[in-house]
C-alpha positions as CSV (number, residue, x, y, z in Angstrom):
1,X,100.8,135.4,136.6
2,X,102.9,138.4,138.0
3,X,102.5,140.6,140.7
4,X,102.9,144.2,140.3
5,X,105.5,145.7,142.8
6,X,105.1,149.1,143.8
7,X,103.3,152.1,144.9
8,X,101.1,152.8,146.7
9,X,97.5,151.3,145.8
10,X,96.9,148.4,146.4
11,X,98.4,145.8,143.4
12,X,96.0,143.5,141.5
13,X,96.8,140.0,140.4
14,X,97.8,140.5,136.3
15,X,97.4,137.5,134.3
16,X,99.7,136.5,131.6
17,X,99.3,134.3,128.7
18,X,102.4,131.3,128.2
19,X,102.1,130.2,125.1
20,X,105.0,128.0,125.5
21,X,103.1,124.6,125.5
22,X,100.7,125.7,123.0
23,X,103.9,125.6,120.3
24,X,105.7,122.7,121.7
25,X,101.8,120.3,120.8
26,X,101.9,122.4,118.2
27,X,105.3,121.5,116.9
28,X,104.8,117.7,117.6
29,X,101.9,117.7,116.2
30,X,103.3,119.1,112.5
31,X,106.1,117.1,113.0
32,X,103.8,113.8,113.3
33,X,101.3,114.9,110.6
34,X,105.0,115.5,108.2
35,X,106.2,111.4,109.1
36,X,102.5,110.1,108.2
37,X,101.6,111.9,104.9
38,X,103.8,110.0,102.9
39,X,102.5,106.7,104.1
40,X,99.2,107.4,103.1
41,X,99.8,108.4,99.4
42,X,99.1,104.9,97.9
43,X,98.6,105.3,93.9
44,X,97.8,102.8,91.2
45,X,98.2,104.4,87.9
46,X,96.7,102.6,84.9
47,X,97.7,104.0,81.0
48,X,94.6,102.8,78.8
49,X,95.6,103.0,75.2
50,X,93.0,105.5,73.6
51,X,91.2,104.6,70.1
52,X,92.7,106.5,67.8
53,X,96.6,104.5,68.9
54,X,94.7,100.7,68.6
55,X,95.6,101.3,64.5
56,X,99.0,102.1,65.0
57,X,100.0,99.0,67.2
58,X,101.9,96.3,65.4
59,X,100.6,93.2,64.5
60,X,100.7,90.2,67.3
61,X,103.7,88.4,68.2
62,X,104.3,85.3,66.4
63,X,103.9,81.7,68.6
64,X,107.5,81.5,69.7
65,X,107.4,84.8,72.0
66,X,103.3,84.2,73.4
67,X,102.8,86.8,75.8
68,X,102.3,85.8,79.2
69,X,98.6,86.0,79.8
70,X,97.3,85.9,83.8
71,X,93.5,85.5,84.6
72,X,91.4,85.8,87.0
73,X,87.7,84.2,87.1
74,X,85.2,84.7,89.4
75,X,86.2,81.5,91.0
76,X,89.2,82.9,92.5
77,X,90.9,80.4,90.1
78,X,94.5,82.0,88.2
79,X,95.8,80.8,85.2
80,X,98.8,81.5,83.1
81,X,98.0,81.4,79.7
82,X,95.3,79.0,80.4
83,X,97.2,76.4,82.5
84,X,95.6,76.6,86.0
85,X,98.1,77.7,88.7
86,X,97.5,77.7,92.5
87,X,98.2,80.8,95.0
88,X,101.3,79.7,96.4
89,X,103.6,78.4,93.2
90,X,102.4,81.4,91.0
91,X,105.6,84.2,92.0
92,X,107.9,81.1,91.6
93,X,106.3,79.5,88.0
94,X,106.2,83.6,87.0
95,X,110.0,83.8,87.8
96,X,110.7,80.8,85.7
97,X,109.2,82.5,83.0
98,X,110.7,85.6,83.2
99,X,113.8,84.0,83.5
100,X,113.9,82.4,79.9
101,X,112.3,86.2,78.3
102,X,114.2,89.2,77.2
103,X,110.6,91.0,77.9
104,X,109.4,91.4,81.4
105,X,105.7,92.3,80.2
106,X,102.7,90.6,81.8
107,X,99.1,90.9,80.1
108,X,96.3,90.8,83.1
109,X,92.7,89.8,82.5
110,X,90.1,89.8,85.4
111,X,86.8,88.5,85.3
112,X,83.8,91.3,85.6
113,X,82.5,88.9,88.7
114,X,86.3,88.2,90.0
115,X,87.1,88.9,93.5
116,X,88.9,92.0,94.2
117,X,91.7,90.5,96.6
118,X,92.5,87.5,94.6
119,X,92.8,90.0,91.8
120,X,95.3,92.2,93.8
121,X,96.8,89.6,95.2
122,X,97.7,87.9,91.6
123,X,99.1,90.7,90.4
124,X,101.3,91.4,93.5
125,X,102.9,88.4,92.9
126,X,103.5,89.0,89.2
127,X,105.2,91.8,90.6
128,X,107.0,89.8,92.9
129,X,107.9,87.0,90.5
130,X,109.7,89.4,88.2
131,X,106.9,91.1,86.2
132,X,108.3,95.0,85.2
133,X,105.4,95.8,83.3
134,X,101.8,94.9,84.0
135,X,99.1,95.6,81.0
136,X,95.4,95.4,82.0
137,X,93.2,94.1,79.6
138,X,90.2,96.1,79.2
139,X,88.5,94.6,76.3
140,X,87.2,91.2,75.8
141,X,88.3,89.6,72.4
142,X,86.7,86.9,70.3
143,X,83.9,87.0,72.6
């Protein structure tokens, strides 16, 4: 607020806005908002092959180069190409793997009635044990 100095009537009180701590929670505020938006940007992208590319593909690999399989039932129980594997060993079994291929590629399969977290959980450890490419299987075959 400022007082008028002066004349000769009587001076009034003026009031005065200060916007000065408006801009500075203002400021911090953007500022805090900028650091956190990143963080929340969490994407899973998943490339589904469409119809018309399923006749192009080439024809299986042969028994020497099997692909690595990983499953999921609604157990919670993981295999690798149907040998059963348990939580803890399955980054380091997957490394060994990945160790003796030229191809880091590894085929998920989930169970419809699977839980969500094991599933997650499986394939963040492919990831961890040295998988660079993750496939989801979206189509049951021979079934």
């Amino acid at each position: 607020m400022s007082v008028s100095q002066g004349g000769g009537k009587r001076a009034g009180v003026t009031p005065s806005m200060n916007v000065t701590p408006l801009v500075d929670v203002v400021l911090v505020l953007l500022i805090i908002f900028m650091v956190v938006t990143p963080l929340l940007a969490k994407q899973f992208w998943l490339n589904l092959p469409r119809k018309d590319d399923t006749a192009k593909l080439a024809p299986p690999p042969d028994d020497a180069s099997k692909p690595v399989v990983l499953t999921v039932d609604q157990r919670g129980v993981i295999r690798i190409n149907q040998a059963e594997v348990q939580r803890g060993e399955l980054k380091e079994r997957l490394a060994r793997i990945f160790a003796a291929r030229s191809d880091s590629v590894l085929y998920f399969d989930a169970e419809d009635e699977a839980v969500y977290a094991i599933a997650v959980e499986a394939m963040d450890a492919a990831r961890m044990g040295g998988a660079k490419t993750i496939a989801v299987l979206t189509e049951k075959t021979g079934r």
